[in-house]
N, C-alpha and C positions, 0 to 999 in steps of 0.2 A: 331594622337596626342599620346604620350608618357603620358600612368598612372599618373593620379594624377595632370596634366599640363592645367592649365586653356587654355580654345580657348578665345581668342581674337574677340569683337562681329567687324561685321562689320556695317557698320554706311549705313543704306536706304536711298537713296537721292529720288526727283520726280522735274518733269519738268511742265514748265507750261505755258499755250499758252490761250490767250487773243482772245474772242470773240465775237462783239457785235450784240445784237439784232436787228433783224429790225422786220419792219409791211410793210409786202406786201399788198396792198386793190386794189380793181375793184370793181367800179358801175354802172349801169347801170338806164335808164330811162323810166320808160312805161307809154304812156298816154291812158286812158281808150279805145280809139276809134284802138289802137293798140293789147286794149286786147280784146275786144269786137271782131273784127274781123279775128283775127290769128283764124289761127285752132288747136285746143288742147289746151293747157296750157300754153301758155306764160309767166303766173310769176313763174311757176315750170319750166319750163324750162330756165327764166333768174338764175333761184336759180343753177340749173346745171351747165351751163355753168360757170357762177361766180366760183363757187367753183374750176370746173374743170383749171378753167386759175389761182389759184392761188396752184392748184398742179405740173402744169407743170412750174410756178415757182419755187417752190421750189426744183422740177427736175434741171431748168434750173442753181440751184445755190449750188447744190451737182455738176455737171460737171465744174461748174468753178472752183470746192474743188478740184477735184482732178487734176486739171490744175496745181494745187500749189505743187505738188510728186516734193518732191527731188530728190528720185532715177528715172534718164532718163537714155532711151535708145537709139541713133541717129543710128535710119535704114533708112536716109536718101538716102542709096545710092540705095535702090530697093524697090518694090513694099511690102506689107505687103506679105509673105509666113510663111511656118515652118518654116524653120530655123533663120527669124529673130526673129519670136516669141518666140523659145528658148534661143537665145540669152540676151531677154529682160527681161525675168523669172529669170532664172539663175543670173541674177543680186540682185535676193531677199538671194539667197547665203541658198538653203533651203536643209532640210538634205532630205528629203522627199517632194516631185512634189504634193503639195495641189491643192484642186480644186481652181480655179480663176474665174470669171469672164471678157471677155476682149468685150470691147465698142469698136466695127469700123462704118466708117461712110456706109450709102447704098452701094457708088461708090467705096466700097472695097470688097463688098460681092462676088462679079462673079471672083475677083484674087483667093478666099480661097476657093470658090466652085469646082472652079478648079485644087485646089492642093490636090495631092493624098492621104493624110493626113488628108486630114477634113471631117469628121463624120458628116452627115446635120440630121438634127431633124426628118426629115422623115424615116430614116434608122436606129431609134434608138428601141432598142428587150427589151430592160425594163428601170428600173428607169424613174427621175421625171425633167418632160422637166420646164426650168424655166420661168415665163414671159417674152415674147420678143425674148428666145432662139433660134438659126436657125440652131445650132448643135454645135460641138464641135472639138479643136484643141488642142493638147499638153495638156491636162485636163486643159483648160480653155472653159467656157460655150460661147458661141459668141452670143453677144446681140446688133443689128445693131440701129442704131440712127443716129439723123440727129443733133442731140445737140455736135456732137464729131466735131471738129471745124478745120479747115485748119489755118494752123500756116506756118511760112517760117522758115528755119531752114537752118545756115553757113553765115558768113560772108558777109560782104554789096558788092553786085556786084556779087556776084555768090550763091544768097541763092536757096533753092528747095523747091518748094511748098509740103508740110506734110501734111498729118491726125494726130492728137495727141491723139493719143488710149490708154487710161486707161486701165491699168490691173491688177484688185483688187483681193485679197485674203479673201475668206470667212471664214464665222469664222468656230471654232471647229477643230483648226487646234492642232491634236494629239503629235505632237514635241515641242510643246510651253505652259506654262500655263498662256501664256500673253493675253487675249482675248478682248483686246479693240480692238472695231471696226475701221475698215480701216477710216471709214467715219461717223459719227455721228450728229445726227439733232437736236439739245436742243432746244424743245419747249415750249415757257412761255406760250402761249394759242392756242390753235387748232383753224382752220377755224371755223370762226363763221358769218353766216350769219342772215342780219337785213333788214327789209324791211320799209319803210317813207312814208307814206300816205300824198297830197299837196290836199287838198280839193278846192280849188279857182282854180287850175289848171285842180283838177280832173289827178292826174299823180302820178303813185307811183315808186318812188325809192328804187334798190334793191342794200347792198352792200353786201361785203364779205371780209372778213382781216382777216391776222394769224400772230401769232406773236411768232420768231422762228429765229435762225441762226442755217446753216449746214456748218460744218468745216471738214479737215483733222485731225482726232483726233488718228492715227496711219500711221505715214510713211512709216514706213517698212511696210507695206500690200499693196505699191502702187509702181504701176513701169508707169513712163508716155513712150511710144514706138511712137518714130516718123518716121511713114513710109511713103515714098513716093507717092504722089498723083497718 
């Protein structure tokens, strides 16, 4: 700007995406003669359980979020390797190879175990292995799951059966000071477990409900890669 010459402000816009809450619940039923005779703890262990099925809900409802990435990659024509998964990063268009995250199903683990390229978690001399991690390729972490879903992918009469592998971007990423999350969980109340005493049945009911929606709440941090079964 030229001495003395007002800058011209620029006008902040923001985007806005719509999404609604749900309540996930499971119950379950114990009548005394179930609890009298289990061994151990039965209503502590319905309380487990209960809980534990309405976290792998909410697992199972962040991989449908990321089902929804705009930026795809069709590796439809080979197996998951290097160089498709290079292909499908490099579509984040990044000035600097951040760490990732990438979701493949079990029945893809023995292709990338096999290629010369992928670091498995037992071979690794420091740093910090992440839940689920089985090692690493192109600085993405490999975290294997069975929630990563077979999709068909090309035109009617000649489609190819897929894996559709998420490949998310962690945060703290040094080239950006954009840090919303790839994925976000907005929760209006945490799991909360209740238990119902039926005296004339002698049977107690135990439930459990959260109440929560997980969305795509950064696209750019997501690349969905569909590679060949």
């Amino acid at each position: 700007m030229a001495e003395g010459v007002e800058v011209t402000p620029a006008k902040m816009s923001t985007t806005t995406k719509t999404a609604t809450v749900k309540k996930a619940m499971k119950a379950v039923s114990l009548t005394d003669e179930a609890v009298l005779s289990g061994y151990g703890n039965p209503v502590g262990e319905a309380n487990g359980q209960l809980a534990k099925a309405i976290a792998s809900k909410v697992d199972n409802d962040c991989m449908d979020a990321l089902q929804t990435a705009t930026i795809v990659f069709d590796g439809s024509a080979k197996k998951i390797d290097y160089t498709g998964i290079v292909d499908a990063i490099d579509l984040l268009d990044e000035e600097v190879n951040t760490e990732k995250v990438l979701f493949v199903h079990p029945k893809q683990v023995t292709d990338l175990r096999k290629d010369a390229n992928f670091l498995s978690a037992d071979k690794y001399t420091a740093g910090v292995v992440m839940s689920g991690e089985i090692g690493k390729i192109c600085n993405c972490r490999v975290v294997a799951s069975k929630k990563v879903p077979a999709v068909k992918v090309g035109a009617s009469g000649s489609q190819v059966d897929c894996y559709a592998c998420p490949i998310v971007k962690l945060e703290q990423d040094a080239e950006t000071e954009d840090e919303v999350p790839a994925i976000t969980i907005y929760l209006k109340r945490d799991t909360n477990v209740e238990t119902e005493r039926h005296t004339l049945s002698r049977t107690t009911d135990v439930s459990a409900d959260k109440h929560y929606v997980a969305t795509l709440s950064n696209e750019a941090k997501v690349v969905l890669a569909k590679f060949k079964k």
